[in-house]
KOLTI-251187 format. One line per 2 residues: their letters; for each residue x, z, y of C-alpha. Coordinates in Angstrom, 2 decimals. Layout:
N
a) X:Z:Y  ... .
% end
This chain:
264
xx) 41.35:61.41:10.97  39.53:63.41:8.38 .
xx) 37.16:66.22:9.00  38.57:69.17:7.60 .
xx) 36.20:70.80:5.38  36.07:74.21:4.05 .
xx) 36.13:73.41:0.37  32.92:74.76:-0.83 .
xx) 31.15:77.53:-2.24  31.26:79.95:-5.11 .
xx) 28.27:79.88:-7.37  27.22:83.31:-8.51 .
xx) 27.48:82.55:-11.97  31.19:81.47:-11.80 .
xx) 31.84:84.47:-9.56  30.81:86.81:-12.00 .
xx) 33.22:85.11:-14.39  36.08:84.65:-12.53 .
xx) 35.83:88.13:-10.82  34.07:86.81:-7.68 .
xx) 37.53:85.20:-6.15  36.63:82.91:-3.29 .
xx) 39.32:80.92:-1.02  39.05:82.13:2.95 .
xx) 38.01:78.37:3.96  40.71:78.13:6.25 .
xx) 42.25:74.90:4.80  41.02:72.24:3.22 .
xx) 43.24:73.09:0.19  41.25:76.89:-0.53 .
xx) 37.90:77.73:-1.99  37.66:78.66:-5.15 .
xx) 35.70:76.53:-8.03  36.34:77.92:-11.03 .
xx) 36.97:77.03:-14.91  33.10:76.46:-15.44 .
xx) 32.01:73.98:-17.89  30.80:70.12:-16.39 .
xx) 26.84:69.24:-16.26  25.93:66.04:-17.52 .
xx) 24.85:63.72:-14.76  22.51:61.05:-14.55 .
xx) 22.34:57.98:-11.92  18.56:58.66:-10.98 .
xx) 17.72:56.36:-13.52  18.38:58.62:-16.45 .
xx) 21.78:57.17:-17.35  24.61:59.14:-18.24 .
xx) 27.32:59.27:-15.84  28.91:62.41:-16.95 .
xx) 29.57:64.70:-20.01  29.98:68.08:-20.17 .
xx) 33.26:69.66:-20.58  35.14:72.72:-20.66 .
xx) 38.60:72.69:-19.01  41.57:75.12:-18.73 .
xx) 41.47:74.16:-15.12  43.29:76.95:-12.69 .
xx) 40.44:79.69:-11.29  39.83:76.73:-7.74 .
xx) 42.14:75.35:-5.73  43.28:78.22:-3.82 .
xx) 45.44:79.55:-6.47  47.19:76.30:-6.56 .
xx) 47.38:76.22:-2.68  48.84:79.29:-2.49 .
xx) 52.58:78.14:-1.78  50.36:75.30:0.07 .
xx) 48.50:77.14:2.49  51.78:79.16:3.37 .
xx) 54.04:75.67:3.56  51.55:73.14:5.54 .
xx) 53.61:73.81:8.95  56.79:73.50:7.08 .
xx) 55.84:69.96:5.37  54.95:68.58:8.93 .
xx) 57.88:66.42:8.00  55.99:64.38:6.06 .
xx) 54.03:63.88:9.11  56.33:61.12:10.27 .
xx) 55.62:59.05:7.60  52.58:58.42:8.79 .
xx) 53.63:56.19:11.51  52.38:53.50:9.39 .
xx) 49.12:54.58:11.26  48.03:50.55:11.27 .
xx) 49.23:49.81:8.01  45.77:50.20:6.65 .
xx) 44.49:47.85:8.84  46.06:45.43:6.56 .
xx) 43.34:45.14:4.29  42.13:41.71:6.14 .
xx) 45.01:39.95:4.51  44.68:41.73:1.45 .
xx) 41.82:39.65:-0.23  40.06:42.59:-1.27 .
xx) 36.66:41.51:0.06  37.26:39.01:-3.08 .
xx) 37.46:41.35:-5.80  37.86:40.59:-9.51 .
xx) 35.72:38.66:-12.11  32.37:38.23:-11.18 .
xx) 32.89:40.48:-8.32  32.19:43.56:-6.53 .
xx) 28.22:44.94:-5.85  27.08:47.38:-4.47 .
xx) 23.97:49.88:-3.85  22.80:51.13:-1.16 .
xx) 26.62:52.10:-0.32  28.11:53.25:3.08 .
xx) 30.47:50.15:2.65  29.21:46.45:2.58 .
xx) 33.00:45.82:0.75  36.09:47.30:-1.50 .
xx) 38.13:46.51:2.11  35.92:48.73:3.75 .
xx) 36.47:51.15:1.11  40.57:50.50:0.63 .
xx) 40.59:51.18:4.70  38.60:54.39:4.23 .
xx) 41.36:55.96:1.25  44.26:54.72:3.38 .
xx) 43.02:56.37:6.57  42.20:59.97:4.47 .
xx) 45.49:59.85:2.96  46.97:59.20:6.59 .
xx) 45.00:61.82:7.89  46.47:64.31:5.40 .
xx) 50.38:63.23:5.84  50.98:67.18:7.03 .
xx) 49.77:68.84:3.92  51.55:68.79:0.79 .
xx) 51.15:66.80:-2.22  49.63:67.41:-5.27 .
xx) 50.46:66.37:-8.86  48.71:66.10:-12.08 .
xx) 45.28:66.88:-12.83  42.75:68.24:-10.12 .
xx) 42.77:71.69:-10.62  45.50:71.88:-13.26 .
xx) 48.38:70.69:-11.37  50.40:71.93:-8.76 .
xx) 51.25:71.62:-5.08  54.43:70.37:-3.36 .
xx) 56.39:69.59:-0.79  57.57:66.04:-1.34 .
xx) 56.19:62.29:-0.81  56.98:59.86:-2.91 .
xx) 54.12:57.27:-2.44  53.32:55.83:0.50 .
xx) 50.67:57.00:2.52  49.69:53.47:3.26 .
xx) 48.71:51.98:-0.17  49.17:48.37:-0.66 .
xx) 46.05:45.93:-1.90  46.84:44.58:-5.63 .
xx) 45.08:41.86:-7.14  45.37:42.68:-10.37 .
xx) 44.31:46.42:-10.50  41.26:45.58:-8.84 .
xx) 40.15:43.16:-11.53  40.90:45.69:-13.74 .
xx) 39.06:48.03:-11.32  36.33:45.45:-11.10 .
xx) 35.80:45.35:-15.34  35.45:49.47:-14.90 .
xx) 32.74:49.22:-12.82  31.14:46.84:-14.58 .
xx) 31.20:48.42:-17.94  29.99:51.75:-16.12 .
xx) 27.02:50.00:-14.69  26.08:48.30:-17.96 .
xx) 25.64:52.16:-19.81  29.49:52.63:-20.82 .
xx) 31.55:55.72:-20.41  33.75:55.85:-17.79 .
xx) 37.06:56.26:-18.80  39.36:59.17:-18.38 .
xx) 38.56:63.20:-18.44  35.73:64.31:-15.71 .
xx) 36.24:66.84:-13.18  34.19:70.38:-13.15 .
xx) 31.45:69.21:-10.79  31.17:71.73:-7.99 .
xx) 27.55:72.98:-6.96  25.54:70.15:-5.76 .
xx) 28.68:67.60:-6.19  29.06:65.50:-9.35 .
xx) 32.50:64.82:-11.20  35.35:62.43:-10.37 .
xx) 37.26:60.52:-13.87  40.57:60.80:-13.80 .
xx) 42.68:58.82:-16.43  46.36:57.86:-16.84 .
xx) 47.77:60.56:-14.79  51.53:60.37:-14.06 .
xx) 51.69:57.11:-15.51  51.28:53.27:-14.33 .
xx) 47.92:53.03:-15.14  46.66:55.94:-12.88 .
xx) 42.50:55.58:-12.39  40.03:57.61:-10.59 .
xx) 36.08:56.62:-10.64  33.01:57.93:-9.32 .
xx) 29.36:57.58:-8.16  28.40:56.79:-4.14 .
xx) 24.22:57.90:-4.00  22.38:56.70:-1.09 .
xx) 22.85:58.57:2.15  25.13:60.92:0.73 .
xx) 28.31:59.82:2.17  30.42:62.13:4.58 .
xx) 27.71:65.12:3.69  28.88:68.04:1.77 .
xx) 27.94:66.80:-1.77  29.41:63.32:-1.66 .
xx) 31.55:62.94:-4.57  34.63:60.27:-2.94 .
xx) 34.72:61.83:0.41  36.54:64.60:1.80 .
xx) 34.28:67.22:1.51  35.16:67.10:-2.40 .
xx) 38.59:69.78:-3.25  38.78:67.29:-6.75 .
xx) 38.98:63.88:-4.52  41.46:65.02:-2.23 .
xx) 43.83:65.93:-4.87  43.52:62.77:-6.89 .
xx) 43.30:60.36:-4.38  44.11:61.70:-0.56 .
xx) 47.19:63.63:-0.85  48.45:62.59:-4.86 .
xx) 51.77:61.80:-5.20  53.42:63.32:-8.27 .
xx) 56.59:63.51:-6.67  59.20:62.71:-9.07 .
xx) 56.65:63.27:-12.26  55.78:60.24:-12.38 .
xx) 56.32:56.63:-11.14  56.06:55.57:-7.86 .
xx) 52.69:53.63:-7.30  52.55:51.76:-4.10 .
xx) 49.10:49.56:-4.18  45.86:49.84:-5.09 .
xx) 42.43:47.72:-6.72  39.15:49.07:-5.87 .
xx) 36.01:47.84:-8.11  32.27:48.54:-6.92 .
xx) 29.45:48.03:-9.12  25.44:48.47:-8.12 .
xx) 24.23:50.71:-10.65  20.74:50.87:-9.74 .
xx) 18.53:52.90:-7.47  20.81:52.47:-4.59 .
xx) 24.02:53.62:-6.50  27.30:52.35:-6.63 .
xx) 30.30:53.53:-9.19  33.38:52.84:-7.31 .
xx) 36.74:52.60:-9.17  40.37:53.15:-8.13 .
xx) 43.32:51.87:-9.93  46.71:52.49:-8.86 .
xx) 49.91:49.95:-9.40  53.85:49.96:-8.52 .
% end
């Protein structure tokens, strides 16, 4: 199970913008971000990983939660479906220690392979079978009540080569593809591309001895990850994707850009 986390904290700047609103950081769904502009990131190594960005994102996640926070208890039901509990074990008959293409590297990462990695997203999005679903983009979406995709994802060969060629091109100096998130204080963008569509993708950067801390960007700690990976389902928006390719690449200086592509 996950460690709930309160969500974060409101810089000063973006509470004198947004009229200091902060969630109550009883939930892992409140805490207010904001609709500040992105910072441009950089691996440690000077190269760009980010771009700044201005988004018509919702004042934080606690305005979207707000039917949320009030509806957890009543979405228990989706609580059963979790009784998959072991499906994510499944991963050592997946083949995803193979990858794609040349294959998957990695920095000084938490996980010595994608499996690892495809076990640690299926056991989050296990761990959050009683709170509702979200749809669309982090921040710009909405919250609801019903479960479409399986909590357990299945592994898929094919997305993860196509995962695998994302990573690459990210560690050779490319831009990752899809729209970054607003990075919260301390806590760099997510890309999201393809939302609500077959060809759903979310990326990001792992630095060294970072994981499972407040400012890791793929954990749970992050408000953005949660909602595009942990608890997404569109819920009728969109198509129903049941598996899942990972891609790592070793960028350098003990980073690794890990990439997640969804499939039916």
């Amino acid at each position: 199970m996950p460690t709930w986390h309160t969500g974060g904290v409101c810089a000063l700047v973006l509470s004198s913008l947004l009229g200091g609103a902060c969630g109550d950081g009883t939930d892992p769904a409140t805490g207010s971000f904001g609709t500040a502009n992105g910072a441009t990131q950089t691996d440690g190594s000077g190269t760009s990983i980010g771009s700044g960005m201005s988004t018509s994102a919702q004042s934080g996640e606690a305005s979207g939660a707000a039917t949320s926070d009030g509806t957890t208890g009543t979405s228990g039901g989706m609580a059963g479906s979790s009784g998959t509990g072991t499906g994510a074990g499944a991963s050592s008959s997946s083949g995803a220690t193979t990858g794609a293409g040349g294959g998957p590297s990695f920095g000084q990462s938490n996980f010595g392979s994608v499996t690892e990695m495809f076990d640690y997203v299926n056991m989050e999005r296990q761990g959050y079978a009683p709170h509702d679903r979200y749809r669309g983009f982090p921040f710009q979406g909405e919250y609801h009540p019903m479960t479409t995709w399986p909590l357990v994802l299945e592994w898929d060969d094919a997305a993860a080569e196509l995962a695998q060629a994302e990573a690459d091109a990210v560690a050779g100096g490319a831009a990752p593809s899809g729209q970054p998130t607003f990075a919260n204080p301390g806590v760099e963008p997510i890309y999201v591309s393809g939302v609500n569509t077959d060809t759903y993708m979310v990326s990001g950067v792992e630095r060294p001895g970072l994981f499972e801390t407040e400012t890791c960007t793929l954990c749970n700690s992050n408000p953005f990850m949660r909602m595009a990976v942990f608890y997404h389902d569109p819920g009728g928006a969109g198509p129903v994707l049941t598996r899942i390719g990972i891609g790592a690449a070793d960028m350098g200086n003990g980073n690794t850009w890990w990439v997640f592509r969804f499939a039916p």
